[in-house]
N, C-alpha and C positions, 0 to 999 in steps of 0.2 A: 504493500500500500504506500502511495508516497506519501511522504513528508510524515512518517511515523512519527520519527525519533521529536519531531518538533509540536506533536498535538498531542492533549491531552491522553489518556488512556481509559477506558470506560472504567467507573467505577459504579459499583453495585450500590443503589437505593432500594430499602426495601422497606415494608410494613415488620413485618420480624423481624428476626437476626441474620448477620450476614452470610453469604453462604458463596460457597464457590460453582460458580457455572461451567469448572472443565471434568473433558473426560474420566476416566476411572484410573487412566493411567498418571494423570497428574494429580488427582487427588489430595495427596497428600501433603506434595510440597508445596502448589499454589492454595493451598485452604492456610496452610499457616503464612504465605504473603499476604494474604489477603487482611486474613485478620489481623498482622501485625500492623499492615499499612492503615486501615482504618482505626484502631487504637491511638496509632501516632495521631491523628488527624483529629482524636477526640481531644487527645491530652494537648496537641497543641496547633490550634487553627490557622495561624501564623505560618507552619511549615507546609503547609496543606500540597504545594504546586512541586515541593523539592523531593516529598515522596513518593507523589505521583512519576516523576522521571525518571527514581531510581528504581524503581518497579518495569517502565517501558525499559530501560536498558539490562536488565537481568531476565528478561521474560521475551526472546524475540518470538515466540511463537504465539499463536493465536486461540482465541480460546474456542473449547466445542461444546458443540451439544451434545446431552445426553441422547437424547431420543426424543423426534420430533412426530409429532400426532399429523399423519397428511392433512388434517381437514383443516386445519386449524396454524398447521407449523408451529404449534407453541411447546415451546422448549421444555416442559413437563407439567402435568397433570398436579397440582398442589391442592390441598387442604389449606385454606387459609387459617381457620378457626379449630385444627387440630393438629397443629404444627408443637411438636416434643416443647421446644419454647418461644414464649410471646414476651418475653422482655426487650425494651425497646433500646437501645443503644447512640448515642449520641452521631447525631451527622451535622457537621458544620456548613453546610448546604442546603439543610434542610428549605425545604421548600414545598407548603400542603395540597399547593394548587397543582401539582408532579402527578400523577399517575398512579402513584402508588397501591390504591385499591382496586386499578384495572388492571395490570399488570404482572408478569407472574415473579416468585419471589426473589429471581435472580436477574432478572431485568438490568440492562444499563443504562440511565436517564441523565449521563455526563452526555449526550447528547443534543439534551434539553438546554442545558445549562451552560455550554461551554461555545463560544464560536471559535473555529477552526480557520488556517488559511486554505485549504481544499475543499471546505463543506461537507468533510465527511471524516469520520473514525471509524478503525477497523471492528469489525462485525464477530459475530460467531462463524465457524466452518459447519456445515450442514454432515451428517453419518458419514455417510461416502466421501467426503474430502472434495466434491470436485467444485465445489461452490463457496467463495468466499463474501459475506452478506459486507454492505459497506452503509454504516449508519451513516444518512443524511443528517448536517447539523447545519449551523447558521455560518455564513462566514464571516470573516472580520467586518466589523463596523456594515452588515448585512440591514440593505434599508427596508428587509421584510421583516427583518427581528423587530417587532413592537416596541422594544426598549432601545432601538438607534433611532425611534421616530423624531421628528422634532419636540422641542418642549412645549410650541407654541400647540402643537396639535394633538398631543398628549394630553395636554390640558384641556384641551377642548372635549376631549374621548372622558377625561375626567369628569367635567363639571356635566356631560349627557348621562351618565351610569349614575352618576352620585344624586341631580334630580331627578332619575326614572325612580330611583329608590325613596328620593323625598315624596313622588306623588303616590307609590304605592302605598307610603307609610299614613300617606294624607288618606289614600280612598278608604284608609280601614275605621279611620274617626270620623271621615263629613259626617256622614250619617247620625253620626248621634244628637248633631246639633236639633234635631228635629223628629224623635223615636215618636215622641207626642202624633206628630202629626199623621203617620203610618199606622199607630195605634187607631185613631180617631174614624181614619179613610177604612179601612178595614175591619171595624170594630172588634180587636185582639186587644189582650192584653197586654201590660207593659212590659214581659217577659218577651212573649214572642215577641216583639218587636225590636228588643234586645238580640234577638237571635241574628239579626243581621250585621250585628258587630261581630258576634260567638262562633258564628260559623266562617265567615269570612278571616278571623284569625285563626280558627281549626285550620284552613289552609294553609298559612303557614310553616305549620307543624307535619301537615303530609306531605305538600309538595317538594320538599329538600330532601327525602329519601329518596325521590327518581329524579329530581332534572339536576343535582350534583353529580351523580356519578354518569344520566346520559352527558353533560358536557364533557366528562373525561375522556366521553369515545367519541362523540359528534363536534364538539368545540361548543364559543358559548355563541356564537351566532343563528345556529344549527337551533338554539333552544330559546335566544333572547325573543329573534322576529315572530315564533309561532306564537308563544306563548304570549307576548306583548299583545299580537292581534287578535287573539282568542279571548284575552281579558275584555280587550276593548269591544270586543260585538257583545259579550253575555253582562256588558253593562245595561243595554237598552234595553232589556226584559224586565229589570229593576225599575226603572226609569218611566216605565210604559204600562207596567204590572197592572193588572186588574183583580187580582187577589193577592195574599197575602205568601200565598206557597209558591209564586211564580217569583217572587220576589226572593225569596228564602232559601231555596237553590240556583238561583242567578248569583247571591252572592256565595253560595259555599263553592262554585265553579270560579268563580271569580277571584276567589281566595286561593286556592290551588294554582288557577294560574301564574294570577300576580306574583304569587312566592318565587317564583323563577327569577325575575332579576333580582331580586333581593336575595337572592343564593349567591348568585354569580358574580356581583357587582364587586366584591370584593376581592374574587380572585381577577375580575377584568384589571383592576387596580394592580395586582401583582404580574398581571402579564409587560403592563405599561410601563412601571418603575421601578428602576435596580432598589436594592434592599436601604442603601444609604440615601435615597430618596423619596421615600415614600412617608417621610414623619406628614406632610402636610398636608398632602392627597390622601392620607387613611385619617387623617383630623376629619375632612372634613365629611366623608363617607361616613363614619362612628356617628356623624350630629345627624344626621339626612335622617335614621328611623326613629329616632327621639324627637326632632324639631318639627318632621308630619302630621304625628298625633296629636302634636301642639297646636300647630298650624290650622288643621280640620274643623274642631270647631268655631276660630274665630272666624273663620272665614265661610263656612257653614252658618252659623247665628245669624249674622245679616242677609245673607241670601237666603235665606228657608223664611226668614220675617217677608222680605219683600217679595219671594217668585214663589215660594212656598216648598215643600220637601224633595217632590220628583226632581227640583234644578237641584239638589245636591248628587245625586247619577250625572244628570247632565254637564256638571261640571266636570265631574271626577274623570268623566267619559272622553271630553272635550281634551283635559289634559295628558293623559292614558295616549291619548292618539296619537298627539305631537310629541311624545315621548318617541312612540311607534317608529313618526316616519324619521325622526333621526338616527336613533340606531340601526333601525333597519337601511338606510340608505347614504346614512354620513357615517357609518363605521365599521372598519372591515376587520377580521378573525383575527383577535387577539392572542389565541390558544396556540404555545408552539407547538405541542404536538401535533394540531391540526394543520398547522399552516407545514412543516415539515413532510407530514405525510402525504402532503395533494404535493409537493414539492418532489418529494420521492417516488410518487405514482408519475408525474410529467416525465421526470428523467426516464425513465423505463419504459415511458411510452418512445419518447426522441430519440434513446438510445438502443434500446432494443433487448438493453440488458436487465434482466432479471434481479441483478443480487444490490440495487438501489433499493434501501427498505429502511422503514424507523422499527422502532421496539413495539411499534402498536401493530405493523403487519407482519412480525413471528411471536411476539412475545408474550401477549394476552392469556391472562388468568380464565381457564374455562367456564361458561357459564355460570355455573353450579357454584362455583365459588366466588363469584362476582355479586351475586345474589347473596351469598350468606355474610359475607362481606360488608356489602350495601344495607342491607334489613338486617340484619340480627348483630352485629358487633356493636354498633352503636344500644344496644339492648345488653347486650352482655357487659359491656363498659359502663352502664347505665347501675346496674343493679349487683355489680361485683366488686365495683371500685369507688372506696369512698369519695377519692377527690372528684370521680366525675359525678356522683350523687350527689354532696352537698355542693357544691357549685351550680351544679344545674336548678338545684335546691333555692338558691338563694337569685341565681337571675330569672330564676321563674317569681318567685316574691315581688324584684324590682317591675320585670314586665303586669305582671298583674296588677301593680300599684299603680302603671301610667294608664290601664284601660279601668280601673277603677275612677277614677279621678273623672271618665267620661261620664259616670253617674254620678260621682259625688257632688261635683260641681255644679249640677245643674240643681242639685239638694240644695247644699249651701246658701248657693245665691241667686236661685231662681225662686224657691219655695220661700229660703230664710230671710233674703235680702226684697227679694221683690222686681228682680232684673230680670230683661228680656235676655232672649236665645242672644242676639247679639252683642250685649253689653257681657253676658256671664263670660262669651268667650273671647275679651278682652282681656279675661283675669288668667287666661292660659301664656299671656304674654311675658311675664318674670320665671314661668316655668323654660318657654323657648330661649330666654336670653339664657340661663341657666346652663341650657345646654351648649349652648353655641359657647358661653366663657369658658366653659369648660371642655371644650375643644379645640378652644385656643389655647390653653394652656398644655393639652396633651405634646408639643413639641418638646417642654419646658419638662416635663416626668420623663422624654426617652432620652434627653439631654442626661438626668440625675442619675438613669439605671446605666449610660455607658461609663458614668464616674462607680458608680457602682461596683460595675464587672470589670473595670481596670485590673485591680488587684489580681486577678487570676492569671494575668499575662496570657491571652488566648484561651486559655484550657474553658471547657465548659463551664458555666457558672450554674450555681446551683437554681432550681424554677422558682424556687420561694422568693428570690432577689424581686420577680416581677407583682408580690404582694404587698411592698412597701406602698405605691400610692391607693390601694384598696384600705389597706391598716390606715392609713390617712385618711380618707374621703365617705370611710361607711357611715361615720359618724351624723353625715349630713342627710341621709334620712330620715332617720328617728328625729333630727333635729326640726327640719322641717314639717315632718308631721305633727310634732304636735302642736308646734305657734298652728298649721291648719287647724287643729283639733281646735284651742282654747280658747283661739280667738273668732271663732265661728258662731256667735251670739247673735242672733239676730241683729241686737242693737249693738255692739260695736262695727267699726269701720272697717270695709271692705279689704281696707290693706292688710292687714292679718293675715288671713287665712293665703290672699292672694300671696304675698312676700314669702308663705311657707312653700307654694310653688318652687321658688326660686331656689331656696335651698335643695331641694329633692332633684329638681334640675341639672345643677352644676352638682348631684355626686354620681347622677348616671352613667356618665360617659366612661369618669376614673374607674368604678365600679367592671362597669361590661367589659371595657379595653383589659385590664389586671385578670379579669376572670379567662377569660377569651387567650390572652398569652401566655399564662400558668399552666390552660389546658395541654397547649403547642410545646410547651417547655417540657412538660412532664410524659406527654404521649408521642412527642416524636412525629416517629410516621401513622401513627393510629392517631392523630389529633381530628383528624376529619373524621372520623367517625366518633371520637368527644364530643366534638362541637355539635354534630348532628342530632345525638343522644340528648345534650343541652336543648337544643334550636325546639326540638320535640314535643320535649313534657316543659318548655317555658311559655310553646305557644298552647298548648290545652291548658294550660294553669292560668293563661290570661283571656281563651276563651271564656273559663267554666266563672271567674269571678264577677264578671258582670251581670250574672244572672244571678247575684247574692245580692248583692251589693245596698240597690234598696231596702232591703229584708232586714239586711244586717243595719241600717239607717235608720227606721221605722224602730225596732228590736231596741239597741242600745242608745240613740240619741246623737245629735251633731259629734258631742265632744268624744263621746267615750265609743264610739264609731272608729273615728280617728286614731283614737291612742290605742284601740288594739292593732291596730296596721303597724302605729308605730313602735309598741312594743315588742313585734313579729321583726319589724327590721333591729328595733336593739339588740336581738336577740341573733338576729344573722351575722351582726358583727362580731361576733366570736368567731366567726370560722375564718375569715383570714388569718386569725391569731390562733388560732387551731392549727393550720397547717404550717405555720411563720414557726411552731417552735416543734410539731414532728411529723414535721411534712416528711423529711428526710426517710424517717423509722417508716412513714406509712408508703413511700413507692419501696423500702426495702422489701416491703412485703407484699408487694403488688404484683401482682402476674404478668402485667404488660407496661406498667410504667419505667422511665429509666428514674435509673438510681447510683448513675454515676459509673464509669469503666473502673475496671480493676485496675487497669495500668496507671489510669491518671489516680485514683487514690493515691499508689504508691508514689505517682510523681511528686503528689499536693505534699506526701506527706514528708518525703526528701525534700523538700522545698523549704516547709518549715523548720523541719529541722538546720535546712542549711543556714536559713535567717537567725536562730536562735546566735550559731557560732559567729555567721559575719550580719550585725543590726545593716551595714550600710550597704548589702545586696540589693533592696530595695530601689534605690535610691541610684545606683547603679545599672539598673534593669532599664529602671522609667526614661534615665537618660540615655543608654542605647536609644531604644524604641523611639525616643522623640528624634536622635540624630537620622 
């Protein structure tokens, strides 16, 4: 292959533990380079590129397959979910938006990741020897690589993904500004008419078990345009409804769909910006599903006062579309393995030649295990591992409290205050600022955590680091719930309860961001199915609550309504400081969490010993590093 010696060499990403992809007859000796070489790379991320060369020069031959399945070419038949072990091991590459759950377990997605001067690295050899496969990659400064695009047009792909996600976040609140009125037109109850918030966030919680992992194999374009236009047509059945059940499955289809970009959006984001630039493009993405629910019913209240409740579909409708026609026709496949692979099918069309392939046309996890993969680990992670229960735990709390707040408010200071639909959703306004300060500040927390992870000189730092601004910021729920609780008196002033917004606001974002990167730290390459597990039971826990919510109002009374919300969140605040002091002891004991390599312990721990003998190592290290 030319230009070996000067392109990277593939290295093995997997959801488990590493494993060697060559024959029987190398077995032995490439299993122990392999693991040696990823070790180093844990203990120390800094050398990452000098081990990789000295691996392509001690290894000229190429790697094989065991035995390829004809139908499929995939490099072997795996168990994903009964693999001997599922502990997860540190990759300083890691990257979630990768493959990893499509993929089978010896896959090589330095492909992904690396651009080459030929656009290609050497492949697997096929049984027979007579086929040498040559993975297409990007080449240098490659202007289909989404991350060589310009910044001005990146920015532009940015701020479209990041409001498709603010107006899906909006179409799950309009509605509430006006349940009344749905109620009325239909003579239903106030519950059912609640249902059209409850079902429509049910979707959320379904649709990220299939259009996350269809994007893995179609790209997100493949998923954005259908699903965007799909939302957009089963609006107008809401919109136009002549009963109350036409209404009520337009939006739980609507919910499912919409979830789609709200999956995706975030990894579009990781397709567009290298790792060191993305502090202020994921700021502003983190605010988009907190600032919509905000947004919804002020902007709902006044228009359901003057055009009355069906213009709140039509609006959502309206926005939904010009969403539509810009992704769909101002944005092109951000997904590198998608764009690789139509890349790799060309070549083999013009060439003639066969063995131009990425890791998705030999390499794929067969069915069977893509499925158990996809629907049941996030279940298994869910109910086996406590850090992904009580987190999931505690962002299902936060979410339930901002689609709470669509009933409470309208209590408050519709019922208690005497304000109209449009005025009450003025007072969602110190909630939206809340979040948005608090997303300007999220620059300001990844700043603190690289001061943080200095000290480790490369080597992996441990996931708890990323619960420092969580231990800082839980505090600001319970705080703001209860100035909402106490000063919710009929007769006192509106700013109360309203300024308790504010608070609850600005601990969201710290909140979710901490919860969401602990996950990634601790699960590795199984973090997409944490998150998923999380994304899950957070959106049925803030379906099922709005359908209490009066009950519980009516029941306990404005204030002590409030304070048991708020002492549900004092009481989550323990679990950062749960894991801050044995987090360590709990992935020790975890079946799939990391908990640190062996090698790098013994590094950490030669390390401090050596500081003990020389104090001014330290001190010495930092000034290398800075020269």
């Amino acid at each position: 292959m030319d230009s070996q010696e000067n392109e990277k060499p593939p290295r093995s990403s997997t959801e488990g533990p590493v494993t060697s992809n060559n024959n029987n007859n190398n077995t032995n000796n490439n299993n122990d380079n392999s693991s040696s070489n990823y070790n180093d790379n844990s203990n120390n991320i800094s050398s990452h590129n000098s081990h990789h060369v000295s691996r392509t020069n001690t290894n000229n031959h190429l790697a094989q397959y065991e035995s390829i399945r004809p139908a499929s070419l995939a490099r072997r038949p795996t168990n994903a979910l009964s693999r001997s072990s599922t502990k997860e091991t540190a990759d300083p590459e890691l990257d979630i938006n990768l493959p990893y759950r499509t993929l089978s377990q010896g896959a090589d997605l330095s492909e992904y990741i690396h651009e080459t001067p030929t656009g290609q690295i050497p492949g697997p050899v096929d049984p027979s020897g007579e086929r040498h496969y040559k993975l297409v990659t990007f080449t240098e400064g490659d202007p289909e690589n989404p991350k060589n695009w310009s910044k001005a047009y990146k920015w532009y792909c940015t701020m479209v993904v990041a409001a498709t996600c603010f107006v899906v976040a909006f179409s799950s609140s309009v509605v509430t500004a006006d349940i009344a009125g749905v109620d009325d037109t239909f003579h239903v109850s106030e519950e059912v008419g609640l249902l059209t918030v409850s079902l429509f966030v049910v979707g959320f919680g379904v649709g990220p078990m299939f259009f996350a992992p269809l994007s893995e194999i179609y790209g997100r374009q493949a998923i954005y345009a259908p699903t965007l236009l799909f939302a957009v047509i089963f609006v107008v059945p809401g919109a136009v409804a002549q009963n109350v059940g036409t209404i009520l499955v337009a939006r739980a289809i609507d919910g499912i769909a919409f979830s789609a970009p709200m999956t995706l959006v975030g990894g579009t984001l990781a397709d567009l910006w290298k790792a060191e630039e993305r502090g202020i493009p994921m700021a502003a993405f983190s605010a988009a599903p907190f600032i919509g629910p905000a947004i919804g019913p002020l902007a709902g209240g006044f228009l359901s006062d003057a055009s009355g409740w069906r213009w709140l579909y039509w609006i959502h409708m309206i926005m939904a579309g010009v969403m539509w026609l810009l992704i769909t026709f101002t944005m092109p496949e951000t997904y590198a393995p998608t764009i690789l692979a139509r890349r790799a099918k060309k070549l083999r069309k013009e060439t003639g030649d066969p063995d131009w392939v990425t890791e998705q046309d030999i390499d794929k996890r067969p069915m069977s295990d893509r499925l158990r993969v996809f629907l049941i680990r996030p279940f298994q992670l869910l109910f086996t591992e406590l850090i992904v229960l009580l987190m999931s735990l505690y962002m299902s709390v936060l979410y339930g409290l901002l689609y709470m707040f669509f009933v409470a408010y309208p209590i408050i200071f519709q019922e208690g205050k005497g304000f109209s639909a449009g005025i009450t959703g003025l007072m969602f306004i110190p909630l939206a600022i809340g979040v948005v300060l608090s997303a300007v500040c999220a620059p300001l927390v990844n700043t603190h955590y690289k001061k943080l992870i200095a000290k480790y000189h490369g080597r992996m730092p441990p996931p708890e680091l990323r619960l420092v601004p969580m231990m800082a910021s839980c505090w600001f729920i319970p705080i703001g719930l209860f100035i909402f609780a106490w000063s919710s008196y009929p007769e006192i002033s509106y700013w109360g309860p309203m300024m308790g917004g504010f608070a609850v606001g600005f601990g969201f974002i710290f909140l979710y961001n901490s919860a969401n990167n602990y996950l990634v730290d601790t699960y590795q390459h199984a973090a997409a199915s944490a998150l998923a597990a999380k994304t899950c039971i957070r959106s049925f826990w803030g379906a099922g609550v709005v359908l209490f919510t009066n009950q519980m109002y009516d029941t306990l009374g404005y204030q002590w309504a409030s304070s048991l919300l708020a002492f549900i969140g004092l009481g989550c605040c323990a679990i950062p400081f749960l894991f801050w002091f044995f987090g360590e002891k709990i992935r020790q004991r975890s079946k799939y969490a990391y908990s640190g390599d062996d090698e790098q312990k013994e590094e950490q721990a030669v390390d401090n010993s050596s500081s003990e003998e020389n104090p001014n190592q330290d001190d010495e290290e930092a000034q290398r590093r800075n020269a």
